[in-house]
C-alpha positions as CSV (number, residue, x, y, z in Angstrom):
1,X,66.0,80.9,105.6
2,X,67.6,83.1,103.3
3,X,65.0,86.6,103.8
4,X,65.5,89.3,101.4
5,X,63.4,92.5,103.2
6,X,62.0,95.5,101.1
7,X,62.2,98.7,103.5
8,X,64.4,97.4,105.7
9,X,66.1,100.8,106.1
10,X,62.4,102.5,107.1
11,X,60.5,102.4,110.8
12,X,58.7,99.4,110.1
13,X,60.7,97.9,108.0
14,X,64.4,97.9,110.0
15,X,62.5,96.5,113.1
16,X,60.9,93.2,111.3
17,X,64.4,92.9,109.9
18,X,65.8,93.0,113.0
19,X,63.5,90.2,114.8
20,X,64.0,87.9,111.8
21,X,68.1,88.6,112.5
22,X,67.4,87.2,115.9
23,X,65.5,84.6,114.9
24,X,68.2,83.0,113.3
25,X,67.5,84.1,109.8
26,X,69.9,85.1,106.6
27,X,68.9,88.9,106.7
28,X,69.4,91.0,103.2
29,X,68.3,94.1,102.9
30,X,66.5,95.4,99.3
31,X,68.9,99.0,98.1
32,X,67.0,102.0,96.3
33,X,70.0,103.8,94.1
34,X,70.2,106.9,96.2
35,X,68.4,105.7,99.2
36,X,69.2,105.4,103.0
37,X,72.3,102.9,103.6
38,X,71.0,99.7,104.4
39,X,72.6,98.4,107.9
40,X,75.9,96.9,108.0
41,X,74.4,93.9,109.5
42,X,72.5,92.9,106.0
43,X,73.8,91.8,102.5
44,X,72.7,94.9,100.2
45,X,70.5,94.0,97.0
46,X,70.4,96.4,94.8
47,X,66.8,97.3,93.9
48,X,63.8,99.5,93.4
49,X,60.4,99.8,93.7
50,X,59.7,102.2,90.9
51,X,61.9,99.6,88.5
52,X,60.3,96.2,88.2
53,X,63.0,94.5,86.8
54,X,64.9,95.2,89.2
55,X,62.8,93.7,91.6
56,X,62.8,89.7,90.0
57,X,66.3,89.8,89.7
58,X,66.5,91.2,93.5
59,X,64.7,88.2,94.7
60,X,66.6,85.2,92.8
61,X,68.2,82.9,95.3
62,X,65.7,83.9,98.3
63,X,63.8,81.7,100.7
64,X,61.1,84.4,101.7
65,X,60.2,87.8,100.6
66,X,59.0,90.6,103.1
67,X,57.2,93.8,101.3
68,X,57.1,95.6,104.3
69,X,57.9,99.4,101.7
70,X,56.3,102.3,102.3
71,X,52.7,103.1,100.4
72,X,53.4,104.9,97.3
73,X,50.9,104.7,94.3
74,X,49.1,102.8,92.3
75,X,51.2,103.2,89.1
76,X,54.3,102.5,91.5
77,X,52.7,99.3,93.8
78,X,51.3,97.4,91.0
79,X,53.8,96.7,88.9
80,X,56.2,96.2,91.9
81,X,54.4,93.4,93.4
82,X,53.6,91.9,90.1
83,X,57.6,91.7,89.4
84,X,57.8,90.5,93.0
85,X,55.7,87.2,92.5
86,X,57.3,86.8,88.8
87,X,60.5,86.3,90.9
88,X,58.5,82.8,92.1
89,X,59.9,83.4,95.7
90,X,57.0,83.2,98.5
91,X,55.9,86.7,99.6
92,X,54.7,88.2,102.7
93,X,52.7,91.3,101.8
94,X,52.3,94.5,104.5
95,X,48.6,95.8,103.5
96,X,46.6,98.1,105.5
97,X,43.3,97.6,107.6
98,X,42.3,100.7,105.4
99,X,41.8,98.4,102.5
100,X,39.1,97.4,104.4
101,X,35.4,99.0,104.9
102,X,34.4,100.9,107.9
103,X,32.3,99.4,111.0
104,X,33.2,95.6,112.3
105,X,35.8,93.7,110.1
106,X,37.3,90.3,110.2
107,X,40.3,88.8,108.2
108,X,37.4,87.1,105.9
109,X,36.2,90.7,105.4
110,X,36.3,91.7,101.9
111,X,38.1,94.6,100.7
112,X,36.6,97.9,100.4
113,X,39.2,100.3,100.6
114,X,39.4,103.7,101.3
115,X,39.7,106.3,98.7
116,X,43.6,106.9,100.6
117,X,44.6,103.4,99.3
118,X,42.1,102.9,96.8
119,X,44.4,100.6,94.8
120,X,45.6,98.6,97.4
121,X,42.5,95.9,96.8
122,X,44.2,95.4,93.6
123,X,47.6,94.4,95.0
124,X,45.8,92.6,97.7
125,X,43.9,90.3,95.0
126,X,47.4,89.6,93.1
127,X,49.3,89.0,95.9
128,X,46.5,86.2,97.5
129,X,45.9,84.9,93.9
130,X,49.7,83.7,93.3
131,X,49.6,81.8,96.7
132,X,51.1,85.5,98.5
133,X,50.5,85.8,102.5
134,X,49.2,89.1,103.4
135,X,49.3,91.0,107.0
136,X,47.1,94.1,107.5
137,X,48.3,96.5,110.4
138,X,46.4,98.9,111.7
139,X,48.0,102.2,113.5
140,X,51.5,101.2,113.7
141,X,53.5,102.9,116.9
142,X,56.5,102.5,119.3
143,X,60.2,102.5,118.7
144,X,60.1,106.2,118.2
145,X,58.4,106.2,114.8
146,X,55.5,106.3,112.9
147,X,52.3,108.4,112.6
148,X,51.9,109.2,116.1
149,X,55.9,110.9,116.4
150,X,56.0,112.0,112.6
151,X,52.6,113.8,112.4
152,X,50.5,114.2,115.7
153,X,52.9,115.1,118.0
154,X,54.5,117.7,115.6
155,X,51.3,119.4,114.6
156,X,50.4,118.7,118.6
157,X,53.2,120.8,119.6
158,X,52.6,123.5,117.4
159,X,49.2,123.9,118.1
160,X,49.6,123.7,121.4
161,X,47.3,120.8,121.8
162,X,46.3,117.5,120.0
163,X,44.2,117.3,117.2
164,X,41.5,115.2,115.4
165,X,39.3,115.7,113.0
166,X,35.4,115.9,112.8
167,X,33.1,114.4,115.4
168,X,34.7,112.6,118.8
169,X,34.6,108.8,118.8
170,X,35.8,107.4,115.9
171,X,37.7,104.1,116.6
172,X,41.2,102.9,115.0
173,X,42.9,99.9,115.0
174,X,46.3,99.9,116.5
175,X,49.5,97.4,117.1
176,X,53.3,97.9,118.9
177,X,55.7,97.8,115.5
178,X,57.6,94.8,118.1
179,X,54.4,92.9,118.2
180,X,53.9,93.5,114.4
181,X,57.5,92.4,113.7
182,X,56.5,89.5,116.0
183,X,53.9,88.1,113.6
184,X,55.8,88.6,110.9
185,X,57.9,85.4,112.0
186,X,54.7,83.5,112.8
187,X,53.2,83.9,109.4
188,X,56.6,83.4,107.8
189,X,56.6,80.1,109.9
190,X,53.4,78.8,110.6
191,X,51.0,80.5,107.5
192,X,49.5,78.6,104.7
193,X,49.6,80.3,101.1
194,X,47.2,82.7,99.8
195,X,46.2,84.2,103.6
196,X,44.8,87.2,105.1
197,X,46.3,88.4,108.8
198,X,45.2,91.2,111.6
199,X,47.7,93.0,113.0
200,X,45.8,94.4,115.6
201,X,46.1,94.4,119.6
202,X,43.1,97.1,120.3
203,X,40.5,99.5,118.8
204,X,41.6,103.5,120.0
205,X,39.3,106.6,119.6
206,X,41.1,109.1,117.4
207,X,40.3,111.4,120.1
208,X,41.3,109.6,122.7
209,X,44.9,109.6,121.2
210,X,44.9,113.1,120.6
211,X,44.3,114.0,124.0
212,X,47.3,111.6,124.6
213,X,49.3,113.3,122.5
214,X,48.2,116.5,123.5
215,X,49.1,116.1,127.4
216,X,45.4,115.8,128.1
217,X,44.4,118.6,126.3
218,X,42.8,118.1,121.9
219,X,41.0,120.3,119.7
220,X,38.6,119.0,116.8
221,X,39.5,120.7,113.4
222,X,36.5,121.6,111.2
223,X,35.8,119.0,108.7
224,X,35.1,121.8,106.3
225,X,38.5,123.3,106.6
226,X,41.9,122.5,105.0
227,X,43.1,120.2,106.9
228,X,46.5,121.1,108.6
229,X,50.0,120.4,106.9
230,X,51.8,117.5,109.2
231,X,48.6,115.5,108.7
232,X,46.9,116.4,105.5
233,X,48.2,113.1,103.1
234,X,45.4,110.9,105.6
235,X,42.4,113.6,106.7
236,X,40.2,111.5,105.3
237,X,40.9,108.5,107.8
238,X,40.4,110.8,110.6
239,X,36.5,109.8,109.9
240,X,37.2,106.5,108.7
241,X,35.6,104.5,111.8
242,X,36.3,100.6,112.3
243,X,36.0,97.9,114.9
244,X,39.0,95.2,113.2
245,X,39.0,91.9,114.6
246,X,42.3,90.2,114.7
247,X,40.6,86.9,116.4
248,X,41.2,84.4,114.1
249,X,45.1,85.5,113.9
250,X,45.3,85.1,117.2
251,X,43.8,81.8,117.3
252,X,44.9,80.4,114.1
253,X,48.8,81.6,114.3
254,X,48.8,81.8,118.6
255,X,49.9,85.3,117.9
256,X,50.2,87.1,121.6
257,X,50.8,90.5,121.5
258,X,52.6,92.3,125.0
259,X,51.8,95.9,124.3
260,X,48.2,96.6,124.2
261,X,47.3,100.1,125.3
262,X,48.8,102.8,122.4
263,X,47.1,105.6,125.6
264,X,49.4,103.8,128.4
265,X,52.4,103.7,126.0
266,X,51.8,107.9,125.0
267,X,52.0,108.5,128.3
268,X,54.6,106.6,129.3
């Protein structure tokens, strides 16, 4: 298939590019005037988020779309995936297991998202109502990226321990960024239109990571206080507690993820 990938030049992005590469597939890449170079191994398509017109001429000629860009807002994510599925090329969507409520949750779950991504049951809605698949991740690590290595171990090291927020025992959802990119090719091959996928290998106490992070030492920050610097743009999921089931992806799709324990990867 020809595969045109939207943040193929970021941590999530470059590595489900890279498994679709393998696989065999036609690998372009999606270029934001002024951005990070896209690898030489991808055709450059010039394109951007923030310019919706940019985006359904972007797409013309593709087999398969893969939003797999970064969160930005709701005036920006809107109107991008509504140019996306004007483009009339079949769209895999990266959501968020934050769109979802707290407690237990299944793929059937209906969205309730948190006030963090409060738009994102909008995009969810459009993207399932024009025949769109949709994957929700939860903590996305490995690879030497994402929230654990960009904001926990940098605040960890300056306060000299790991930190959550609140109360002990609040549970997140996690998943390897290989396992994700892994699933990525199953849905692309194997999912029927308009469906809803867990990206999820284990439920972590926030805690729990902390302490990882922190070389067995963590420190609970006031909820009443401002919330430190490297992690203040998602406080509010520190005490955002959920159980996500990703049972019927793993059934459905014969999804079988190899890394399973975010605490034996930290401290590896």
């Amino acid at each position: 298939m020809k595969v045109l990938v939207i943040g193929a030049t970021g941590f999530t992005g470059s590595v489900v590019a890279a498994a679709f590469a393998r696989a065999g597939h036609e690998v372009a890449a999606l270029q934001r005037p002024g951005g990070r170079p896209v690898p030489a191994a991808y055709r450059a398509v010039p394109g951007d988020l923030a310019d919706p017109a940019s985006l359904t001429a972007a797409v013309a000629g593709f087999d398969l779309v893969l939003h797999v860009g970064a969160i930005l807002s709701e005036e920006i994510d809107v109107p991008a995936v509504d140019a996306l599925l004007a483009g009339g090329v079949p769209l895999i969507y990266t959501s968020s297991v934050d769109t979802l409520g707290p407690g237990f949750v299944t793929e059937d779950s209906l969205p309730d998202p948190h006030p963090v991504v409060g738009w994102r049951d909008v995009v969810e809605r459009r993207v399932l109502a024009a025949g769109g698949r949709m994957i929700r991740p939860g903590l996305i690590y490995g690879e030497g990226g994402g929230v654990v290595v960009d904001m926990l171990e940098p605040l960890a090291a300056r306060v000299g321990a790991g930190v959550y927020i609140g109360e002990p025992g609040v549970r997140w959802a996690a998943v390897h960024v290989a396992d994700l990119a892994e699933l990525f090719l199953l849905v692309a091959e194997l999912a029927p239109p308009a469906s809803v996928w867990h990206a999820v290998t284990e439920t972590v106490t926030v805690d729990a990571i902390a302490t990882a992070v922190g070389n067995g030492t963590a420190v609970s920050w006031p909820e009443d206080d401002e919330p430190p610097a490297e992690i203040a743009v998602i406080a509010g999921l520190f005490r955002y507690d959920q159980d996500v089931s990703a049972e019927k992806t793993r059934q459905k799709l014969g999804w079988r993820p190899v890394h399973t324990s975010l605490i034996e990867y930290l401290a590896r």
